[in-house]
MIDOSE-1310 file (N, C-alpha, C; in nm, 2 decimals, decimal comma, always signed):
residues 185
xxxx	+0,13/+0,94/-4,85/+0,07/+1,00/-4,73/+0,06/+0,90/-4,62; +0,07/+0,95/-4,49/+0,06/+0,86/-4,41/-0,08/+0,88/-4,36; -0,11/+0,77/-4,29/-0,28/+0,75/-4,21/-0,32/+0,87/-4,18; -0,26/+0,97/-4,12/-0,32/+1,08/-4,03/-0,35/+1,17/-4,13
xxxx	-0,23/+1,20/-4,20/-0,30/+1,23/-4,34/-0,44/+1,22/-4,47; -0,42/+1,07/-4,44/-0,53/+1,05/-4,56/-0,66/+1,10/-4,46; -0,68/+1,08/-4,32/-0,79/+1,06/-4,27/-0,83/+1,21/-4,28; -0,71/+1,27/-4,24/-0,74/+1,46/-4,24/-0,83/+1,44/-4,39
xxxx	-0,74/+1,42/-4,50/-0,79/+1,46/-4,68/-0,93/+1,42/-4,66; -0,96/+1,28/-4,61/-1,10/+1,23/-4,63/-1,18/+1,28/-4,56; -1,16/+1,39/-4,45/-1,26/+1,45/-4,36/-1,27/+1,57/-4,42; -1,20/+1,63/-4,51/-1,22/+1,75/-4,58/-1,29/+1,72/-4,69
xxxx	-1,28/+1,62/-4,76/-1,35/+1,57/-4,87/-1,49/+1,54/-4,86; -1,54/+1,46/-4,74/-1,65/+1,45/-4,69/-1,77/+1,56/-4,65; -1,64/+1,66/-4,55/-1,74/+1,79/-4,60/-1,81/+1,88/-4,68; -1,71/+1,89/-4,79/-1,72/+1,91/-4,88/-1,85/+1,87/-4,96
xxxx	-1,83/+1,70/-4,99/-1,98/+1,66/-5,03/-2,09/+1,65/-5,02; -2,06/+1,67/-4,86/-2,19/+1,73/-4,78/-2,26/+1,87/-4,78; -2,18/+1,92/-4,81/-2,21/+2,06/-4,83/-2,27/+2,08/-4,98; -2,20/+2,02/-5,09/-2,28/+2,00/-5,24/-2,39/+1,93/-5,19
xxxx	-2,41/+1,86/-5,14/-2,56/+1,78/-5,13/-2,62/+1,82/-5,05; -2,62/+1,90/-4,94/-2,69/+1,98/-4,90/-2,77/+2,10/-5,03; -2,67/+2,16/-5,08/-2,68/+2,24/-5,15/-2,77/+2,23/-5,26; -2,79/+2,10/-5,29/-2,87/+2,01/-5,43/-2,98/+2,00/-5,37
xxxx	-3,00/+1,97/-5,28/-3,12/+1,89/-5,22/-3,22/+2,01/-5,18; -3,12/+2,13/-5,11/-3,24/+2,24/-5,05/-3,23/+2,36/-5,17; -3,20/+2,32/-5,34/-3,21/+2,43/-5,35/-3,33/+2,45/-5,45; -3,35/+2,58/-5,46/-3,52/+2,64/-5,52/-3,50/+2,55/-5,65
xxxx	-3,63/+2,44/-5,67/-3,65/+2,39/-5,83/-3,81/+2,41/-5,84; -3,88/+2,34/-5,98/-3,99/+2,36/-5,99/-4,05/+2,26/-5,94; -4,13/+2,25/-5,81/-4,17/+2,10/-5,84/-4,27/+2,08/-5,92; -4,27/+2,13/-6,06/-4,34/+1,99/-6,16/-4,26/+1,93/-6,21
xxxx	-4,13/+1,99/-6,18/-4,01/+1,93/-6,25/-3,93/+1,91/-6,19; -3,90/+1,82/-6,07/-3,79/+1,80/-5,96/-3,64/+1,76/-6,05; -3,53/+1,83/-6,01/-3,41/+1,80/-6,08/-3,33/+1,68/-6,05; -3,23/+1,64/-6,06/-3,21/+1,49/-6,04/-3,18/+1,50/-5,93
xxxx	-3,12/+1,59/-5,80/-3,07/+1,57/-5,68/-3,21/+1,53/-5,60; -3,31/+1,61/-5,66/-3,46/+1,58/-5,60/-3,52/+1,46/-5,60; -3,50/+1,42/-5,71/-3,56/+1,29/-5,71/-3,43/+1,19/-5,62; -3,30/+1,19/-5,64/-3,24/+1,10/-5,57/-3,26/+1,09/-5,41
xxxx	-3,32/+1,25/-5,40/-3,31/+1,26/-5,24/-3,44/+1,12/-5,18; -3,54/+1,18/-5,28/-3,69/+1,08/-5,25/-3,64/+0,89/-5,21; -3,49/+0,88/-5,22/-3,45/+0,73/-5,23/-3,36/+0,72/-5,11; -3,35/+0,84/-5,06/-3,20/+0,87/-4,93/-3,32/+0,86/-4,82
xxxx	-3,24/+0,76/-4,72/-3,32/+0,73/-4,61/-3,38/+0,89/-4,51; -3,51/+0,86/-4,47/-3,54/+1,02/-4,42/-3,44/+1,07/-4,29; -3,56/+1,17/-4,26/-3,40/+1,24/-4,19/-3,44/+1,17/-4,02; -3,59/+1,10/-4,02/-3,60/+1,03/-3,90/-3,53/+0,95/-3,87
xxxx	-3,45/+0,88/-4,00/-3,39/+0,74/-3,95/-3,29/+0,72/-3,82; -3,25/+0,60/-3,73/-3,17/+0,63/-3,68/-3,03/+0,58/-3,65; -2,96/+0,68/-3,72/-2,81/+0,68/-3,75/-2,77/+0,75/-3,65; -2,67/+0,66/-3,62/-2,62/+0,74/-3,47/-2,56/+0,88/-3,47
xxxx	-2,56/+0,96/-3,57/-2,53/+1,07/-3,54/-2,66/+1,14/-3,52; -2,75/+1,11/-3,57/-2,92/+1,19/-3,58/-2,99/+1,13/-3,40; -2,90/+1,04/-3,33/-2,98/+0,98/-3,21/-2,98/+1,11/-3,10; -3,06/+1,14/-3,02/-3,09/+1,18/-2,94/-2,99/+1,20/-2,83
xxxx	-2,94/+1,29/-2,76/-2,81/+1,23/-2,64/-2,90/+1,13/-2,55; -2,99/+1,14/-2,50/-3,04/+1,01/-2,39/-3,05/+0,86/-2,47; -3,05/+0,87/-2,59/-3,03/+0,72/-2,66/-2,92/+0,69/-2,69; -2,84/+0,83/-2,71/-2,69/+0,78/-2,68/-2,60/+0,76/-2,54
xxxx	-2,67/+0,79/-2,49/-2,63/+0,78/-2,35/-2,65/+0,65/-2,30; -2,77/+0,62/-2,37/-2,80/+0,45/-2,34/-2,68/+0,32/-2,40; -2,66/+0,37/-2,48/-2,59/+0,32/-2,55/-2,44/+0,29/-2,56; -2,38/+0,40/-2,46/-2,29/+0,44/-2,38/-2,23/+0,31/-2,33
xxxx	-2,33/+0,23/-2,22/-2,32/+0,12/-2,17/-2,29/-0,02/-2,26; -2,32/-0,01/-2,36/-2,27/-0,11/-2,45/-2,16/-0,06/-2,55; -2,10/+0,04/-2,56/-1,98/+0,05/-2,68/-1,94/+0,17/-2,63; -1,90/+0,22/-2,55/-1,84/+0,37/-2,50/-1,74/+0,43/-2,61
xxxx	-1,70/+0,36/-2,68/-1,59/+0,40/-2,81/-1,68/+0,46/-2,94; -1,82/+0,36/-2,94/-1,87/+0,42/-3,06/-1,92/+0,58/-3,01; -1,98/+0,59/-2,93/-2,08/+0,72/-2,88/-1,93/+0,82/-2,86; -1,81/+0,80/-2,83/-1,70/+0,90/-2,84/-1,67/+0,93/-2,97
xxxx	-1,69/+0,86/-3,07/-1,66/+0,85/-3,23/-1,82/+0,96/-3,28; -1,90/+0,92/-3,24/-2,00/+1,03/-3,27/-2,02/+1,14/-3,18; -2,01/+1,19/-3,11/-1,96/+1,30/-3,03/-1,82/+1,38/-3,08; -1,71/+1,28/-3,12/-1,63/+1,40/-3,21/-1,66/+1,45/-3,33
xxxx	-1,71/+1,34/-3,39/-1,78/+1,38/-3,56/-1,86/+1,47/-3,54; -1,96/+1,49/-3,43/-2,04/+1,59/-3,41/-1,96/+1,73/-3,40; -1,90/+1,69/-3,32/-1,77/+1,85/-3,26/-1,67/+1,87/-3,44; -1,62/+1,80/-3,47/-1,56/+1,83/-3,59/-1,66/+1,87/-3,71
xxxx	-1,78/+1,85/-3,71/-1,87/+1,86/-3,86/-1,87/+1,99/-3,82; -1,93/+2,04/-3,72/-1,93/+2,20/-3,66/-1,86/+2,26/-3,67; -1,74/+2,22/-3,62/-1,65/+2,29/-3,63/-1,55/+2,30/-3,81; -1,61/+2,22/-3,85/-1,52/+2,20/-4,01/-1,61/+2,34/-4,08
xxxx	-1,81/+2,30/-4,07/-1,81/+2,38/-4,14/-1,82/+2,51/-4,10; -1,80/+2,54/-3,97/-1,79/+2,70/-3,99/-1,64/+2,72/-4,00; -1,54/+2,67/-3,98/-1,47/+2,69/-4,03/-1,43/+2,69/-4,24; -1,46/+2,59/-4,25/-1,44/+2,55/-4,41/-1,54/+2,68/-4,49
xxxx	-1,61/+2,65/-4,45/-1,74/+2,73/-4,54/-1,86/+2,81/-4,48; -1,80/+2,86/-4,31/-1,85/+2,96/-4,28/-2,03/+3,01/-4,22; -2,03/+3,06/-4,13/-2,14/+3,07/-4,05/-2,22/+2,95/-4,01; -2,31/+2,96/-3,97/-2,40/+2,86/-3,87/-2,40/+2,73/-3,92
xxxx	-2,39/+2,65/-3,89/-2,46/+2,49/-3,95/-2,57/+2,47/-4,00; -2,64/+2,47/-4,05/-2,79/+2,41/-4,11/-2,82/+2,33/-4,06; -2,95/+2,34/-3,98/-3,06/+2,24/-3,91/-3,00/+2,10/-4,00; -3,02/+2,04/-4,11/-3,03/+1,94/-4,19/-2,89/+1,88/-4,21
xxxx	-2,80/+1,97/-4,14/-2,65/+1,90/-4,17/-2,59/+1,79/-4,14; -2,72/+1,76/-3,98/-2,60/+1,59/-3,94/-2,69/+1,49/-4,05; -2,82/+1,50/-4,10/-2,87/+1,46/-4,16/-2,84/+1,38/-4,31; -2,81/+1,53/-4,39/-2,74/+1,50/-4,51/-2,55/+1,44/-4,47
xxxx	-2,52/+1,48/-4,40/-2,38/+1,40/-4,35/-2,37/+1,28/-4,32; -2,52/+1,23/-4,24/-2,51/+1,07/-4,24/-2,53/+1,02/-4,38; -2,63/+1,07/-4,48/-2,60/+1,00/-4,62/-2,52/+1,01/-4,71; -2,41/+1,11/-4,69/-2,32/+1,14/-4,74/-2,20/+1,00/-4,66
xxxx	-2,20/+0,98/-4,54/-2,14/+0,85/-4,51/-2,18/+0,75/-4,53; -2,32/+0,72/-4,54/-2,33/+0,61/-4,58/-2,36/+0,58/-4,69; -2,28/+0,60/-4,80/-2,30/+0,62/-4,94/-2,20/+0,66/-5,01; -2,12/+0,69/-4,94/-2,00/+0,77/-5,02/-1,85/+0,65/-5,00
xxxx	-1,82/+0,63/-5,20/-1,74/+0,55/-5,15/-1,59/+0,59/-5,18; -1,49/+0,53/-5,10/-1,35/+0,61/-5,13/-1,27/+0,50/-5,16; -1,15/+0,61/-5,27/-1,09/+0,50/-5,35/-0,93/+0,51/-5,24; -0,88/+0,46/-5,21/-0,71/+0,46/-5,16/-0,64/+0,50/-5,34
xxxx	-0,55/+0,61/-5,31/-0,42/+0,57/-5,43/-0,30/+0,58/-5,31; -0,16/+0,57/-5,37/-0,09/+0,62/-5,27/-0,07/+0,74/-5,26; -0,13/+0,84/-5,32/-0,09/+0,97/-5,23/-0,20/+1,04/-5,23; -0,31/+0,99/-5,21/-0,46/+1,07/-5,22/-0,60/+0,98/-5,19
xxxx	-0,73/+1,02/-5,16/-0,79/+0,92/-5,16/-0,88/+1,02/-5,23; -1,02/+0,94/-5,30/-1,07/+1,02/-5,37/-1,25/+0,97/-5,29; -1,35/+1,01/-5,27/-1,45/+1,01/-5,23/-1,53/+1,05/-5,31; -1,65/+0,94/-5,30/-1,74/+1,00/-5,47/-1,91/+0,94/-5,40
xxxx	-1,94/+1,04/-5,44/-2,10/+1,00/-5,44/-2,12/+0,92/-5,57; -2,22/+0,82/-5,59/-2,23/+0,76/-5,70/-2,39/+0,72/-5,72; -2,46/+0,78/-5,76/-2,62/+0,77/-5,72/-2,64/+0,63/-5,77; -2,72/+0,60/-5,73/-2,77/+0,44/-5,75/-2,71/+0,33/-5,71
xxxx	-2,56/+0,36/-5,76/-2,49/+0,23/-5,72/-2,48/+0,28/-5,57; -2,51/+0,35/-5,52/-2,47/+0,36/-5,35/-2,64/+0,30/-5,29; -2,73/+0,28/-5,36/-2,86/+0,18/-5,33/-2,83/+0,02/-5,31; -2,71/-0,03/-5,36/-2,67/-0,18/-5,33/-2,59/-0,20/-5,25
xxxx	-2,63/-0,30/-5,14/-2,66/-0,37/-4,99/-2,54/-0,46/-5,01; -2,45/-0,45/-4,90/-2,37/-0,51/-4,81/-2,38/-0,71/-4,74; -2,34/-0,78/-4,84/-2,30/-0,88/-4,82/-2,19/-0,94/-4,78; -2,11/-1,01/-4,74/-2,01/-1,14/-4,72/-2,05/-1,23/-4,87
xxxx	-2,20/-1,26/-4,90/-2,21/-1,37/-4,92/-2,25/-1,30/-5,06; -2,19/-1,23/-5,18/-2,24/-1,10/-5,24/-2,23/-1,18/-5,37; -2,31/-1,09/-5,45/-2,32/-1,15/-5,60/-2,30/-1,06/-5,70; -2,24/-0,99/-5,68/-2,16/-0,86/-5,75/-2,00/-0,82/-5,68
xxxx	-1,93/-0,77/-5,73/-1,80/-0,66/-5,70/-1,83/-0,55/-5,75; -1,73/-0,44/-5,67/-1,72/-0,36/-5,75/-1,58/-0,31/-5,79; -1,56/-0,26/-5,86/-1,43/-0,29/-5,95/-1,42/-0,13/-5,96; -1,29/-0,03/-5,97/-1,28/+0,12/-5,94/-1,18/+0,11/-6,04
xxxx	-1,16/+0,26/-6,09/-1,03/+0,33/-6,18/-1,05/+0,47/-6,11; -0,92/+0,50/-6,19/-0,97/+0,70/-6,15/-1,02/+0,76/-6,18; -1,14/+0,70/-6,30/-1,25/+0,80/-6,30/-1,36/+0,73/-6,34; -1,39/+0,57/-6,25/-1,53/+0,52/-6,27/-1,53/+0,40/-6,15
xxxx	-1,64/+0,37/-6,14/-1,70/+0,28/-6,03/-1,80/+0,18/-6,14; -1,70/+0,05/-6,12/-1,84/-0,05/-6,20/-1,89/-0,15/-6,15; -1,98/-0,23/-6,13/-2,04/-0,29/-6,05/-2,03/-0,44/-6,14; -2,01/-0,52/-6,11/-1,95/-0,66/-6,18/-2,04/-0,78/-6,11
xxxx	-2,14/-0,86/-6,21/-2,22/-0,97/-6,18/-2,11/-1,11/-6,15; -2,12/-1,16/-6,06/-2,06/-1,27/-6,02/-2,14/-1,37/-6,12; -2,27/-1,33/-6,14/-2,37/-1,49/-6,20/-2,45/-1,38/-6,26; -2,51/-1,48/-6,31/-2,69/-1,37/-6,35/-2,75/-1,40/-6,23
xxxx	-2,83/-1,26/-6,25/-2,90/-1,23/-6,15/-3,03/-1,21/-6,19; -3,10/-1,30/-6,11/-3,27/-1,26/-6,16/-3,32/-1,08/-6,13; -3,43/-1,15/-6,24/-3,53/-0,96/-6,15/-3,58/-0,98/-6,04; -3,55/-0,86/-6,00/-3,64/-0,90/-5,86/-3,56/-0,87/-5,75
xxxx	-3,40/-0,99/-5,75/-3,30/-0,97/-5,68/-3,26/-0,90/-5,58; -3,18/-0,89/-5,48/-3,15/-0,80/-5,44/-2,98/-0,82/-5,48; -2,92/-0,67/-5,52/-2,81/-0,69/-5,59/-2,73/-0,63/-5,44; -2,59/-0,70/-5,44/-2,51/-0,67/-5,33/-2,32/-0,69/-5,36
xxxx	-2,31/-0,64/-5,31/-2,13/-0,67/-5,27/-2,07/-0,63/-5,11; -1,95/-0,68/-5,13/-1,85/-0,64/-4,97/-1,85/-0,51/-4,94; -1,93/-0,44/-4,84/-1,82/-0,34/-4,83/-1,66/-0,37/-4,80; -1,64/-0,48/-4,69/-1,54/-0,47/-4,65/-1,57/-0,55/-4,50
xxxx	-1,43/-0,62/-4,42/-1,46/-0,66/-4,33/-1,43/-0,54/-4,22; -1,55/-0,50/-4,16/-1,52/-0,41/-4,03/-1,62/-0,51/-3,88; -1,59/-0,41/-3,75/-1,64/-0,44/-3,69/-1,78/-0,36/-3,68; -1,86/-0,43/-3,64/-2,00/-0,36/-3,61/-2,02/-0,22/-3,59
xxxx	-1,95/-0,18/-3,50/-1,94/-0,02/-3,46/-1,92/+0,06/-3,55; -1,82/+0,01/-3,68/-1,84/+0,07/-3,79/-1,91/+0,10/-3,85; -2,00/-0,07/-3,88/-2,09/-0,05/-3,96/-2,22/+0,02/-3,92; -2,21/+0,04/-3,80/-2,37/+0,08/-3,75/-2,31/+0,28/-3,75
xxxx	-2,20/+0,30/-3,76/-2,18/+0,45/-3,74/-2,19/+0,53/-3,86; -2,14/+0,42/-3,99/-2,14/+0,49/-4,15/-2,24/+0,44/-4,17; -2,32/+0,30/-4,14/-2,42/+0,28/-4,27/-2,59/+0,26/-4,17; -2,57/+0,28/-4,06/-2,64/+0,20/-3,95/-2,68/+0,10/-3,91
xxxx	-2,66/-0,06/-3,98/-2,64/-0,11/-3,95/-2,53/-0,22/-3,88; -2,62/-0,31/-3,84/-2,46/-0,44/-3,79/-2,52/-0,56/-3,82; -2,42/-0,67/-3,80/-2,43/-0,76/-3,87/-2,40/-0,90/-3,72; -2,51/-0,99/-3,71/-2,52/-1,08/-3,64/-2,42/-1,16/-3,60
xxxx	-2,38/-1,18/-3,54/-2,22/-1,24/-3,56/-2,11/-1,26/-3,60; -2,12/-1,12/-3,65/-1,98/-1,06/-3,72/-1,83/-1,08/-3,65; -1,76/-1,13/-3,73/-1,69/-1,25/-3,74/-1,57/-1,08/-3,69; -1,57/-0,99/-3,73/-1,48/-0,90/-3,74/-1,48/-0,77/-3,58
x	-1,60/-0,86/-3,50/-1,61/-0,83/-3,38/-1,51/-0,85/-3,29
């Protein structure tokens, strides 16, 4: 597949999971007995956080002035999630959709093969934080994600690996953060 390809597959696939997790998260359970999507949800950042797709236009507007490329990257993602799910899956958007879409980005990890990419929610292990300086890997097949100790790790710890070298704008669009002198700026 070439680039334009995989990026189409992975924007269909994203929807997709966003739409199952939507689907888990709002749907009727007991609460004396929250099911597992319930309880994971209680650990997914709220829907106040601010991830640049959930920002406001006047905060994005502000923002404009420092990265004009990121605020165009979220303004299409906006235009395309709309447009994907009424097309893909039909009628209105749900109030909660850029919502569960930012945790569905920032959490969702994808594998490259050559002719496919695969996107996977992975509860828990999508709880461990983004280092350079990391004390874990993670290590993938085609049907597992494993998380590999560089050393022992105390309790307590905070457990981490690479995502990857990006520039800032990235990281503040999928995960919302950036990183101080990011070397990949």
């Amino acid at each position: 597949l070439n680039e334009t390809q995989r990026k189409s597959m992975l924007w269909v696939v994203e929807l997709f999971l966003t739409a199952e997790l939507l689907s888990e998260l709002f749907a009727e359970q007991d609460p004396a007995a929250p099911g597992f999507w319930q309880q994971y949800a209680a650990l997914l950042p709220p829907p106040d956080t601010p991830f640049p797709l959930l920002l406001p236009k006047a905060q994005l507007e502000a923002l404009r002035t420092v990265d004009d490329d990121l605020i165009q990257t979220v303004d299409s993602h906006r235009k395309k999630l709309k447009e994907g799910w009424e097309m893909q899956l039909g009628g209105d958007c749900p109030a909660p959709l850029l919502w569960v879409n930012s945790c569905v980005l920032s959490r969702c990890f994808h594998i490259w093969a050559k002719s496919s990419v695969m996107a996977w929610l992975a509860p828990f292990i999508d709880m461990v934080n983004h280092s350079y300086d990391s004390n874990c890997s993670l290590q993938t097949s085609d049907t597992a994600l494993l998380i590999v100790c560089k050393e022992p790790i105390q309790e307590g710890a905070e457990i981490t690996f690479s995502y990857a070298h990006f520039p800032n704008a990235h990281f503040y669009f999928r995960y919302g953060f950036a990183i101080p002198d990011n070397e990949s700026d």
